[in-house]
N, C-alpha and C positions, 0 to 999 in steps of 0.2 A: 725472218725479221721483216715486218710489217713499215714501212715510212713513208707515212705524205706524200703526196707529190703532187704539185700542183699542174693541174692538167686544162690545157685548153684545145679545143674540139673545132676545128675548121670544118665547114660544110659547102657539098658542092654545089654545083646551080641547080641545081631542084632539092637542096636543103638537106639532103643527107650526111652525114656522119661520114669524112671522107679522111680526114688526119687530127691525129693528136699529136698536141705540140706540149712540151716539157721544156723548163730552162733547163741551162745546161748543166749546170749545179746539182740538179734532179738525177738527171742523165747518169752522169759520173758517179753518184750513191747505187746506182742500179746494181746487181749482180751482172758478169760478163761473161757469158758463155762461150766461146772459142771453140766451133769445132775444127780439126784437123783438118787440113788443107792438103793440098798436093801440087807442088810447084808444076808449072806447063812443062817446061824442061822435063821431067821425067817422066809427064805423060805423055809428051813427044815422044820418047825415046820405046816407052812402051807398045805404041800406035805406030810409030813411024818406022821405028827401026829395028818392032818386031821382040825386044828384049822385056827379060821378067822385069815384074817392079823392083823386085832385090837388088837387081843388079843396076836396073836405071837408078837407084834412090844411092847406093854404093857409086857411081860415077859421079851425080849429080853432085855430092858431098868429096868428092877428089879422094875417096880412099882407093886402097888399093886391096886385093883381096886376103890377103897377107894382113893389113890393120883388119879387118875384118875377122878376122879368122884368130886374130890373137887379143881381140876382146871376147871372142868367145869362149875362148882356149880349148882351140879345135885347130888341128891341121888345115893347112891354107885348100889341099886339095878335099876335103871334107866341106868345107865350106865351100868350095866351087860347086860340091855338086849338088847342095842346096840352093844353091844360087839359079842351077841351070832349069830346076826344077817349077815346070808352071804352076802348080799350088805345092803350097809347104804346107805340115800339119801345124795347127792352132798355138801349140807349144812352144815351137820353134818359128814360128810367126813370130810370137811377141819375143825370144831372145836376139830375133835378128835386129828386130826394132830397136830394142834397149841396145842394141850395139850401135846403131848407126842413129842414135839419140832424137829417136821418130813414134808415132804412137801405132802401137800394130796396124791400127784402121788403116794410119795410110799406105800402109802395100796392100790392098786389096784394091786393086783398080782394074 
Protein backbone atom coordinates (compact mmCIF):
# COMPACT_ATOMS: atom_id res chain seq x y z
CA UNK A 1 0.00 0.00 0.00
CA UNK A 2 1.26 3.03 -1.49
CA UNK A 3 0.45 6.58 1.01
CA UNK A 4 1.68 10.13 0.76
CA UNK A 5 3.86 11.25 2.81
CA UNK A 6 4.81 14.40 3.08
CA UNK A 7 8.47 14.65 3.27
CA UNK A 8 10.88 17.44 4.04
CA UNK A 9 14.66 17.17 3.10
CA UNK A 10 17.14 18.96 5.41
CA UNK A 11 20.57 19.82 3.85
CA UNK A 12 23.93 20.00 5.01
CA UNK A 13 26.44 22.83 4.86
CA UNK A 14 27.56 22.25 1.40
CA UNK A 15 23.82 21.69 0.52
CA UNK A 16 23.39 17.94 0.31
CA UNK A 17 20.55 15.87 1.06
CA UNK A 18 21.43 14.90 4.69
CA UNK A 19 17.73 13.98 6.43
CA UNK A 20 14.34 13.49 5.85
CA UNK A 21 11.80 14.79 8.13
CA UNK A 22 8.14 13.22 8.16
CA UNK A 23 5.31 14.32 10.65
CA UNK A 24 4.59 12.23 12.99
CA UNK A 25 1.22 11.21 11.82
CA UNK A 26 3.25 9.99 8.58
CA UNK A 27 5.63 8.04 10.75
CA UNK A 28 2.99 6.09 12.68
CA UNK A 29 1.04 4.90 8.99
CA UNK A 30 4.47 3.53 7.99
CA UNK A 31 4.83 -0.30 8.18
CA UNK A 32 7.08 -1.36 11.31
CA UNK A 33 9.43 -3.81 11.00
CA UNK A 34 10.96 -5.19 14.32
CA UNK A 35 13.70 -7.42 13.96
CA UNK A 36 14.52 -9.79 16.82
CA UNK A 37 16.50 -8.52 19.47
CA UNK A 38 18.55 -10.36 22.14
CA UNK A 39 18.47 -8.90 25.61
CA UNK A 40 22.31 -8.04 27.05
CA UNK A 41 21.57 -10.42 29.92
CA UNK A 42 21.73 -13.36 27.91
CA UNK A 43 24.47 -12.27 25.80
CA UNK A 44 26.26 -11.81 28.78
CA UNK A 45 25.76 -15.00 29.94
CA UNK A 46 26.76 -16.46 26.57
CA UNK A 47 30.06 -14.44 26.47
CA UNK A 48 30.78 -14.15 29.98
CA UNK A 49 29.85 -17.25 31.53
CA UNK A 50 30.61 -19.41 28.74
CA UNK A 51 26.71 -20.93 28.51
CA UNK A 52 24.59 -21.94 25.22
CA UNK A 53 22.13 -19.36 24.14
CA UNK A 54 19.36 -22.18 25.23
CA UNK A 55 20.21 -22.06 28.22
CA UNK A 56 20.98 -18.38 28.82
CA UNK A 57 17.52 -17.31 27.10
CA UNK A 58 15.84 -20.45 29.55
CA UNK A 59 17.55 -18.38 32.72
CA UNK A 60 17.16 -15.22 31.39
CA UNK A 61 13.01 -16.04 31.25
CA UNK A 62 13.23 -17.78 35.16
CA UNK A 63 12.20 -21.10 33.63
CA UNK A 64 13.31 -24.01 34.95
CA UNK A 65 14.30 -27.04 32.73
CA UNK A 66 11.48 -29.02 33.65
CA UNK A 67 8.92 -25.96 32.27
CA UNK A 68 11.04 -26.41 29.32
CA UNK A 69 10.88 -29.75 28.76
CA UNK A 70 7.07 -30.02 29.50
CA UNK A 71 6.29 -27.52 26.73
CA UNK A 72 7.93 -29.60 24.55
CA UNK A 73 6.71 -32.85 25.97
CA UNK A 74 10.06 -34.22 26.24
CA UNK A 75 11.77 -35.63 29.36
CA UNK A 76 13.34 -32.90 31.48
CA UNK A 77 16.82 -34.77 30.92
CA UNK A 78 16.23 -34.80 27.01
CA UNK A 79 15.89 -31.47 27.08
CA UNK A 80 19.06 -30.90 29.17
CA UNK A 81 20.89 -32.40 26.62
CA UNK A 82 19.69 -30.22 24.01
CA UNK A 83 20.42 -27.49 26.01
CA UNK A 84 24.14 -28.43 26.68
CA UNK A 85 24.59 -28.69 23.09
CA UNK A 86 26.55 -25.74 21.12
CA UNK A 87 24.46 -25.89 17.98
CA UNK A 88 21.13 -27.67 17.73
CA UNK A 89 19.77 -28.78 14.34
CA UNK A 90 17.23 -26.04 12.54
CA UNK A 91 14.24 -28.19 13.64
CA UNK A 92 14.59 -28.24 16.92
CA UNK A 93 16.00 -24.68 17.06
CA UNK A 94 12.71 -23.36 16.19
CA UNK A 95 10.66 -25.90 18.83
CA UNK A 96 13.04 -24.67 21.50
CA UNK A 97 12.10 -21.08 20.60
CA UNK A 98 8.23 -21.68 20.25
CA UNK A 99 8.78 -22.92 23.94
CA UNK A 100 10.46 -20.25 25.42
CA UNK A 101 8.16 -17.68 23.35
CA UNK A 102 11.27 -16.36 21.27
CA UNK A 103 11.94 -16.26 17.43
CA UNK A 104 14.49 -18.92 16.43
CA UNK A 105 16.84 -16.18 15.10
CA UNK A 106 17.40 -15.17 18.47
CA UNK A 107 19.41 -18.29 19.75
CA UNK A 108 21.80 -17.86 17.12
CA UNK A 109 24.25 -15.76 18.73
Amino acid sequence: MNVPINVQILKDAEGKPAFAVIPYSDYLRLPQRREPTVPNDVVGKVVNDEMTPVRAWREHLGLTQADVAQRLGISQSAYAQQEAKESVRKSTREKIARALGIEPEQLEI
